[in-house]
C-alpha positions as CSV (number, residue, x, y, z in Angstrom):
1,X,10.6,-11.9,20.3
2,X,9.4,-8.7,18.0
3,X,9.8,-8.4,14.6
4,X,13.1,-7.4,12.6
5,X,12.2,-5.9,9.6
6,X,8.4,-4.8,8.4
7,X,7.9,-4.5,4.4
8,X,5.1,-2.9,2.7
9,X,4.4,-3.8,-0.2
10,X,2.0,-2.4,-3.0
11,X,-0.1,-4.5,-4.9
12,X,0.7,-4.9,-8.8
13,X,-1.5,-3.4,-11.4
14,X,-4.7,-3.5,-11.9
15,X,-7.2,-4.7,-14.7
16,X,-8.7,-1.1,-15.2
17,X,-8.8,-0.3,-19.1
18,X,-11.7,2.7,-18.3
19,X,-9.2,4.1,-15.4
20,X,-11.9,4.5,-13.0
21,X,-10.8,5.5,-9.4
22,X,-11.6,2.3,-8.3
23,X,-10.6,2.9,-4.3
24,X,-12.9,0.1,-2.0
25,X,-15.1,-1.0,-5.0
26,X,-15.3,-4.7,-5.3
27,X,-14.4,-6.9,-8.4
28,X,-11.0,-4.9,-9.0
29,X,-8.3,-7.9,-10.0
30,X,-4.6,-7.6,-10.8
31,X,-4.0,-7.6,-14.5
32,X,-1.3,-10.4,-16.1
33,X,1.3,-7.8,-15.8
34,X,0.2,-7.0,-12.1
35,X,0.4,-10.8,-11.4
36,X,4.0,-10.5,-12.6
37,X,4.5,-7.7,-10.6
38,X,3.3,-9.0,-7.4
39,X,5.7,-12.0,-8.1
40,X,8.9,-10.0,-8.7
41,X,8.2,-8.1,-5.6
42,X,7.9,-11.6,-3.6
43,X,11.3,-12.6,-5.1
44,X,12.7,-9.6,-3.7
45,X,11.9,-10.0,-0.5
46,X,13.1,-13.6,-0.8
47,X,16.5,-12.8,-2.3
48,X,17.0,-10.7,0.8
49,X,17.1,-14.1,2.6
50,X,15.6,-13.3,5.7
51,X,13.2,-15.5,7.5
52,X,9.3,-14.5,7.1
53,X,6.8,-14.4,10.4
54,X,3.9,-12.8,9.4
55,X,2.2,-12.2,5.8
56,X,-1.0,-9.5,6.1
57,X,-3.3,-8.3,3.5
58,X,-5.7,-5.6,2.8
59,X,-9.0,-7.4,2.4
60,X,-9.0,-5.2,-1.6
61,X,-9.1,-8.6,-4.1
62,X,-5.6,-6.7,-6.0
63,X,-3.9,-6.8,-2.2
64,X,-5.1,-10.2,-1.9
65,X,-4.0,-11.7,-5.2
66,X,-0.3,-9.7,-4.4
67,X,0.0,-11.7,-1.3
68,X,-0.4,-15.3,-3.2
69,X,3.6,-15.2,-4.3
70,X,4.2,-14.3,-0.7
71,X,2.2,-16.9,0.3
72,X,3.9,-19.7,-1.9
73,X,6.9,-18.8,-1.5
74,X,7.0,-18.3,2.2
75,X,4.2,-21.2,2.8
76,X,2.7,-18.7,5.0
77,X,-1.4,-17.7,5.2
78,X,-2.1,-14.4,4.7
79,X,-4.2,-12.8,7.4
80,X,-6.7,-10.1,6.5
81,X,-6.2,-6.6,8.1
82,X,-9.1,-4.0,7.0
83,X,-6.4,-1.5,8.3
84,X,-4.6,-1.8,5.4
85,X,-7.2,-0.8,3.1
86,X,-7.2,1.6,0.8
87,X,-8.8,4.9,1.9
88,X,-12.5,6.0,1.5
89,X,-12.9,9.1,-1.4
90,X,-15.5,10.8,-2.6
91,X,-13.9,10.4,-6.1
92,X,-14.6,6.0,-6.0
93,X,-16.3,4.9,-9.1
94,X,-15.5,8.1,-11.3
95,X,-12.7,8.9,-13.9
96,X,-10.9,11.6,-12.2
97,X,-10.2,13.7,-15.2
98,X,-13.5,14.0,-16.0
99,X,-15.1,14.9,-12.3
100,X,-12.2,17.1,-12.0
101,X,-13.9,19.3,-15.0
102,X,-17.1,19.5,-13.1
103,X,-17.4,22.2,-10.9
104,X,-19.3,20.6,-8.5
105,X,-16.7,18.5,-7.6
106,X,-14.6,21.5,-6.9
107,X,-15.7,21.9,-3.2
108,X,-14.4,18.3,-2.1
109,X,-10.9,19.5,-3.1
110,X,-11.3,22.6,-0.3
111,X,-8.9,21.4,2.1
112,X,-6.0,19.1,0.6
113,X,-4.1,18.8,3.9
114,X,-7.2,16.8,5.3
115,X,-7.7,15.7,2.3
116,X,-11.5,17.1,2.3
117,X,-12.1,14.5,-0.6
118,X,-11.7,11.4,1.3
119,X,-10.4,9.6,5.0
120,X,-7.7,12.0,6.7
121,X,-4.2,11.4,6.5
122,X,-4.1,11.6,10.6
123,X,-6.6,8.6,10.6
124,X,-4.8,6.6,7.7
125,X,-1.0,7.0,9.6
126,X,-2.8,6.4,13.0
127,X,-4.1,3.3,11.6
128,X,-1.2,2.0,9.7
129,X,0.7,2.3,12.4
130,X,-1.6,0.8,14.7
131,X,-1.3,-2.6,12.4
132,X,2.7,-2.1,12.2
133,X,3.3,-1.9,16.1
134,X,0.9,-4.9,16.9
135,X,2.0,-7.2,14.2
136,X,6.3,-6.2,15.1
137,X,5.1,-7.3,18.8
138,X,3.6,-10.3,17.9
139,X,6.1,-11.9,15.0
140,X,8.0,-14.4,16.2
141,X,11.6,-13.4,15.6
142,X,11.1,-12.4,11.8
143,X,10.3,-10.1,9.4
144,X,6.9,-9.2,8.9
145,X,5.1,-8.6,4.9
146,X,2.1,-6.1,4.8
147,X,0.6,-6.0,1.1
148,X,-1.4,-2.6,1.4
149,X,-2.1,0.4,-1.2
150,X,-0.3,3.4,-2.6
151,X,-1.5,6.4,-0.1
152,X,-1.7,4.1,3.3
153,X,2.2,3.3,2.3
154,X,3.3,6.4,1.5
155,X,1.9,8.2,4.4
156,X,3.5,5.6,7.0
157,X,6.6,6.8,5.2
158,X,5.9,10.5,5.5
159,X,5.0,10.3,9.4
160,X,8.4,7.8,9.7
161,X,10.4,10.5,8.1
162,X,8.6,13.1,10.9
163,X,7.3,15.3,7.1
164,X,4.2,17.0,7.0
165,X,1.0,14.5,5.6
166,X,0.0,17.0,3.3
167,X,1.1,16.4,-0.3
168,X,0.6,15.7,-3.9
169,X,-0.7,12.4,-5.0
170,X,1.0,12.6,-8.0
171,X,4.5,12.8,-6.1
172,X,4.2,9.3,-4.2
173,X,7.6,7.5,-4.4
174,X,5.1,4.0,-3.9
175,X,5.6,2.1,-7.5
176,X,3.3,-1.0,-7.4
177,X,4.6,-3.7,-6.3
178,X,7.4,-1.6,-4.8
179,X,8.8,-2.7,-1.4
180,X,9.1,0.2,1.5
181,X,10.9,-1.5,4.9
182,X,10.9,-0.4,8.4
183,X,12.4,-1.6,11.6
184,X,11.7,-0.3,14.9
185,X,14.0,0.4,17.5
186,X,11.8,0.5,20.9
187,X,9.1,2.1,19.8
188,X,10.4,4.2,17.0
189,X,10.2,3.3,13.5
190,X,12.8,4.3,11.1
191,X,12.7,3.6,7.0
192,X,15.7,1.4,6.4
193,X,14.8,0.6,2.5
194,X,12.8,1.2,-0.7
195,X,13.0,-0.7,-4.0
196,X,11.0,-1.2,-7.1
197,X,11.9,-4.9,-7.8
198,X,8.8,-4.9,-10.7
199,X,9.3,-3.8,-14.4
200,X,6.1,-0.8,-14.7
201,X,7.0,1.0,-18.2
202,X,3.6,-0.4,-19.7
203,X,1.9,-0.4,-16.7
204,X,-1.9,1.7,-17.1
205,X,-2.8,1.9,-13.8
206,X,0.1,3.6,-11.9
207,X,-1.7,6.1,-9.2
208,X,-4.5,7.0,-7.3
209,X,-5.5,10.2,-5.6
């Protein structure tokens, strides 16, 4: 039988005291507070007291280490989807405020319904998706937990919602560790939920272009 219910989930902070735009670089770990994050999210889903198929994971060490509380508490292994992964950006490695000074950096932010400074939105939602309709089919009567990143998960939830891709960064409604659920009925998807189970006052590292 498909699926019932498909949650993604953002990874909780992380470590990042020099706020670099980390993106696919390496060596990026969830901070203590991102640990407690990823855990409160995990309780969420459990208090929803639905049965868990399938747990997947961006192969990003933060994605990883958010799936672990899934993990325990569903005694599940997580499988490793590269579509999940954040998306490519010319940005990766820099501290936006300070590129964004440079006018040299100007001509990657040309086209922001692309976005010219990284992987387009099309590609992103076609992947994402992709992942969602393939691991609904194959779940076996349950629901289904993707721990991806901020922009994948909020542009599955623009194309859901039939809105345009384009958008500001800054206006994401994707907290970390925040929960966004889906079901689909035939092949439709619909948004049924969004919470933010994790407490994020304090939290540094909040967004990412």
């Amino acid at each position: 039988m498909p699926g019932e219910r498909l949650h993604l989930v953002r990874h909780g902070e992380v470590h990042n005291p020099h706020r670099v735009l980390y993106g696919r670089l390496p060596d990026y770990h969830l901070s203590e507070a991102g640990r407690r994050m990823a855990r409160a999210a995990a309780d969420h889903v459990a208090a929803l007291d639905r049965p868990i198929a399938a747990l997947y994971s961006s192969p990003l060490e933060r994605a990883q280490e958010s799936a672990e509380p899934f993990a325990e508490r569903f005694d599940l292994v997580p499988e490793i989807e590269i579509r999940l992964i954040e998306p490519t950006n010319v940005f990766e490695g820099t501290q936006m405020r300070r590129s964004l000074m440079n006018p040299l950096n100007w001509w990657h932010l040309r086209q922001p319904a692309t976005p010219s400074w990284g992987e387009p939105y099309a590609s992103i939602a076609e992947r994402m998706l992709g992942v969602m309709d393939e691991a609904w089919d194959a779940a076996d009567s349950g629901d289904v937990v993707m721990v991806s990143h901020q922009a994948p998960i909020w542009i599955t939830h623009l194309r859901v919602a039939g809105l345009p891709l384009r958008h500001d960064p800054r206006t994401r409604r994707c907290a970390l560790s925040s929960v966004t659920s889906f079901e689909r009925v035939g092949d439709v998807w619909r948004e049924v939920t969004y919470a933010e189970p994790a407490a994020t006052d304090g939290a540094v590292d909040v967004g990412a272009v």
